[in-house]
C-alpha positions in Angstrom: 95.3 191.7 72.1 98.4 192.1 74.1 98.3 188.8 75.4 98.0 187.1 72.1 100.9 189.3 71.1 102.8 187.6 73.9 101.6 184.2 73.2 103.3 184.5 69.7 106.0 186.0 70.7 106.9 183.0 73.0 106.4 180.8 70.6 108.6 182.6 68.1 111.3 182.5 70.8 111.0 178.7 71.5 111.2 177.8 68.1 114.6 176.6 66.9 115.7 176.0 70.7 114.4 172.7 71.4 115.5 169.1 70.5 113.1 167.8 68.3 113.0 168.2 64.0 109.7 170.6 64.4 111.7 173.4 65.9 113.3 174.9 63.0 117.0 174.1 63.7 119.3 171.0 63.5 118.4 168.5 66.2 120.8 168.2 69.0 122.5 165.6 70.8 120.3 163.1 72.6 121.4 163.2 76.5 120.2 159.9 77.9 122.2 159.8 81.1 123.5 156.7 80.8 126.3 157.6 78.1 130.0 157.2 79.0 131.7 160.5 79.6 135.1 161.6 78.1 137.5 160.7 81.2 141.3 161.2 82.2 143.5 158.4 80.5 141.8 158.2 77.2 143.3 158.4 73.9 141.8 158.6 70.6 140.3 161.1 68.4 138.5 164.8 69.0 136.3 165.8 66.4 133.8 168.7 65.1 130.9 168.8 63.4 128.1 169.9 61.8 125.2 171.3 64.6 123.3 168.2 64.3 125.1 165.6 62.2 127.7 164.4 65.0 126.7 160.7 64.2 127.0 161.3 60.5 130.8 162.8 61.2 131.5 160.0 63.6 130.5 157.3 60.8 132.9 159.5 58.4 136.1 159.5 60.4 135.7 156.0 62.0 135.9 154.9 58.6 138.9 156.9 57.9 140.5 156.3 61.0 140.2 152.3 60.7 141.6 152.2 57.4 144.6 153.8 59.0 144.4 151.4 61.3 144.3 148.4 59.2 147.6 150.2 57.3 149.7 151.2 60.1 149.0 148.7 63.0 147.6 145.5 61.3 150.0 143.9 63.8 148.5 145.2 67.1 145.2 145.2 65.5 145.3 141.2 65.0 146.8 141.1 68.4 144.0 142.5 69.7 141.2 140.5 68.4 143.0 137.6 68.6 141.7 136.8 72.2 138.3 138.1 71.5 137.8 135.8 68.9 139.6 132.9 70.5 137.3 133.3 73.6 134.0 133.3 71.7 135.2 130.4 69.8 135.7 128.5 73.0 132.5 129.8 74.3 130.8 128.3 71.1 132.6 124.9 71.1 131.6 124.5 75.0 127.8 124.9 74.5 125.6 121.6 74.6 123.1 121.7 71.5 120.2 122.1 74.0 121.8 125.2 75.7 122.6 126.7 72.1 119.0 126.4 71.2 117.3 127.7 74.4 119.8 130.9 73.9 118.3 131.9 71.2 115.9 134.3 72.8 119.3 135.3 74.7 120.9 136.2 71.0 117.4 138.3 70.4 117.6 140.4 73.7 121.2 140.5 73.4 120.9 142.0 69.6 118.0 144.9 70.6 120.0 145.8 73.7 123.0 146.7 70.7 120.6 148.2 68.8 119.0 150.4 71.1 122.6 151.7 72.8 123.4 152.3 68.9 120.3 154.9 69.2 122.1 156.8 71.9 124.9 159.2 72.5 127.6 156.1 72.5 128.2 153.3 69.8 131.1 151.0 68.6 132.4 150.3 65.7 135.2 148.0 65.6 138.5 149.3 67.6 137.0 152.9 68.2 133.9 153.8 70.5 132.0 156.9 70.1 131.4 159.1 73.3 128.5 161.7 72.7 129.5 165.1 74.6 127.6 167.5 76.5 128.5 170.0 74.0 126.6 170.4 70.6 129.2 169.7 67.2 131.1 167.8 69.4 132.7 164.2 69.4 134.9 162.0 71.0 136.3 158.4 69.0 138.0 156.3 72.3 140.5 153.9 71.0 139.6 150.2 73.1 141.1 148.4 73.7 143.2 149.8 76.3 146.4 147.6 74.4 145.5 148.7 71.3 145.4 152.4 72.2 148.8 152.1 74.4 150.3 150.7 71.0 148.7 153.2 68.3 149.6 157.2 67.7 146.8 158.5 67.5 149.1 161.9 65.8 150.4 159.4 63.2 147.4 158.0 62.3 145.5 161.4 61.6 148.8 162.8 59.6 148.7 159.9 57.5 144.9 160.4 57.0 145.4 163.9 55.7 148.7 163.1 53.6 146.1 160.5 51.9 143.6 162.4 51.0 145.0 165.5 49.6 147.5 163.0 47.5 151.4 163.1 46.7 151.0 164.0 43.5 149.5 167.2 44.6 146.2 166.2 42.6 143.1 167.4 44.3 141.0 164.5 45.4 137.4 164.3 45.7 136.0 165.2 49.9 135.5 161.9 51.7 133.5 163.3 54.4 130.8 165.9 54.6 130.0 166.2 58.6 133.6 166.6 59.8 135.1 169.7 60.4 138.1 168.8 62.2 140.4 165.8 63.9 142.3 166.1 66.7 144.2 163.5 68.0 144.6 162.8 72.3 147.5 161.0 73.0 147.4 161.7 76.0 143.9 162.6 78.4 143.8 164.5 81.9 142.3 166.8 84.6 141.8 170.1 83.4 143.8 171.5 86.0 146.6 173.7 85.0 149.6 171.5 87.1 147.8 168.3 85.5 148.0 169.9 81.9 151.9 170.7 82.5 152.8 167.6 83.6 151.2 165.9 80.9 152.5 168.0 77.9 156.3 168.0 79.3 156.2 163.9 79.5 155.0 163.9 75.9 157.4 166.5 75.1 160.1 164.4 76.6 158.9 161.1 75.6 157.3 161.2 72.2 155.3 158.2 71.6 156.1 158.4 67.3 160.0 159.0 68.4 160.0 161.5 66.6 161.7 163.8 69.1 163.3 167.3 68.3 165.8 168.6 70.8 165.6 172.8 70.9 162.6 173.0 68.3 160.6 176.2 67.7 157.5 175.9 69.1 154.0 177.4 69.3 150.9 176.4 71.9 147.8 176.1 70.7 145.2 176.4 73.3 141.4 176.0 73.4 139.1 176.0 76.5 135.3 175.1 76.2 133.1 175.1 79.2 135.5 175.5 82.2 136.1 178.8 83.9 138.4 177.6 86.5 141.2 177.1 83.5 142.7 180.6 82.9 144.2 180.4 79.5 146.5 183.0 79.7 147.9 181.2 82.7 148.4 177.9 80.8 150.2 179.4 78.2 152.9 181.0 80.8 153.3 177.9 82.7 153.2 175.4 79.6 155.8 177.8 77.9 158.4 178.8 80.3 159.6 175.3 80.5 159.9 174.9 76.8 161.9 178.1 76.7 164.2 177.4 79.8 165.3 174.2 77.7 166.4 176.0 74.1 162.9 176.0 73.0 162.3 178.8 70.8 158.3 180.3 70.2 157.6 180.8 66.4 153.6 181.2 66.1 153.4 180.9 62.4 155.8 178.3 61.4 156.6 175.9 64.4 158.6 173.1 64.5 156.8 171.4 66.9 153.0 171.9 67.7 151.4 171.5 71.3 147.9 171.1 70.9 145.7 171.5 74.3 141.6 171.2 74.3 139.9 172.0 77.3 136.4 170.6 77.3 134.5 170.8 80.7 136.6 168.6 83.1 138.9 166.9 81.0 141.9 168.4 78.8 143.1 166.6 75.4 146.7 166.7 74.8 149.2 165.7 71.6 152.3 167.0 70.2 152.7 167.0 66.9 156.4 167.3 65.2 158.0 168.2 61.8 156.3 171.4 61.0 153.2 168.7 60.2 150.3 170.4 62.4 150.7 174.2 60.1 151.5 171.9 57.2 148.1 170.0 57.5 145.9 172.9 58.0 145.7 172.2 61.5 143.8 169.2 60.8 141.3 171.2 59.2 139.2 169.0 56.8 137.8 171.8 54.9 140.4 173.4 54.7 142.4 170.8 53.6 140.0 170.0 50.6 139.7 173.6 50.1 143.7 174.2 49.2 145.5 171.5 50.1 148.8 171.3 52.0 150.5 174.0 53.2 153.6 173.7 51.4 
């Protein structure tokens, strides 16, 4: 009788902690091992999610972010693909007819190689790459390639996002995603080492990639650390701030001119600035909130 007890009580406790749809909880990210890790010297785009519905969120905010895209960098956009395109058209125009046809079963393999890596933690879709993390409601959207994302904002691109889909008129418009919680921009990616994090946040301090640059601005740090106990974040705050304050930098937690947003995951640290008052303004990139009660005004 007590072992029976035991037996069910296992089982009870198993439930809802394993991977597949049977378990009773959302499914979790698929770790295959081959997936391509968040790594100092990205930039692009940090999201939440729901437990579960990462690729849903992914699809939501790739959509969003490419329309921004397509609005604020059509130029580096086309000078992107340009070459892409040129070099498969050359690639086409080279190929005898016989070697066309007998690369058809090349096209096939070629096609359910895609298909599969779509099944996995990592997928494209146009300029933006999904990385799976090792970390449940989770997501990282790389921008590729690497001359695309040395020419975009990623900070501009989600403010104009958000601007767009609360409205100017200050009518409330319908949610366009469901899955996404909340979009943070890298414009800048390094070692999650305290000097590393410094350095990093004073050059895009000093050298704002939107120009938008504000000489003595209030300022508030807003720190988060996931999955790394070598980064004190008490320490980081001192050593972040006292070089803001030591150049007429002035901290105002509630309503900062200037925003420094840091995200710690594991062995890698996110960095952006954002300027204007914009990051309390727009909810902290908060989706929800966003839809919930609009801008901060």
């Amino acid at each position: 009788m007590a072992g029976d007890n035991k037996e069910r009580s296992k089982k009870r406790f198993f439930q809802g902690d394993g991977d597949s749809k049977s378990a009773g909880g959302p499914k979790r990210q698929r770790r295959t091992g081959n997936e391509v890790q968040l790594t100092p010297g990205m930039v692009g785009f940090f999201v939440s999610a729901t437990k579960g519905k990462e690729r849903m969120a992914s699809k939501e905010v790739s959509g969003l972010i490419t329309e921004q895209l397509e609005s604020l960098y059509a130029d580096a956009l086309a000078a992107t693909s340009a070459p892409a395109a040129a070099s498969t058209d050359a690639n086409v125009e080279s190929k005898p007819a016989a070697a066309a046809a007998s690369s058809i079963e090349d096209d096939i393999a070629r096609e359910l190689s895609n298909l599969a890596e779509s099944k996995g933690d990592n997928f494209h879709s146009s300029h933006l790459q999904h990385l799976g993390m090792a970390t449940d409601c989770l997501l990282f959207l790389q921008l590729t390639p690497a001359a695309l994302a040395s020419a975009v904002d990623p900070v501009r691109v989600v403010e104009n996002m958000f601007e767009e889909l609360v409205g100017g008129d200050g009518e409330r418009k319908a949610p366009r995603t469901r899955f996404a919680h909340r979009i943070i921009p890298f414009q800048a990616t390094c070692k999650a080492d305290e000097d590393e994090i410094a350095k990093t946040v004073a050059d895009l301090v000093k050298n704002p990639p939107n120009e938008s640059k504000e000489d003595k601005a209030s300022f508030a740090l807003n720190v988060k650390i996931r999955n790394n106990p070598r980064v004190d974040r008490d320490r980081l705050i001192a050593k972040l701030a006292q070089p803001l304050v030591d150049t007429g930098h002035a901290v105002n937690l509630t309503q900062p001119e200037m925003s420094v947003v840091i995200e710690v995951i594991r062995g890698v640290a996110g960095v952006c600035v954002v300027h204007g008052g914009r990051y309390v303004r727009l909810r902290r990139f908060n989706l929800h909130e966003v839809y919930a009660k609009g801008i901060d005004e």
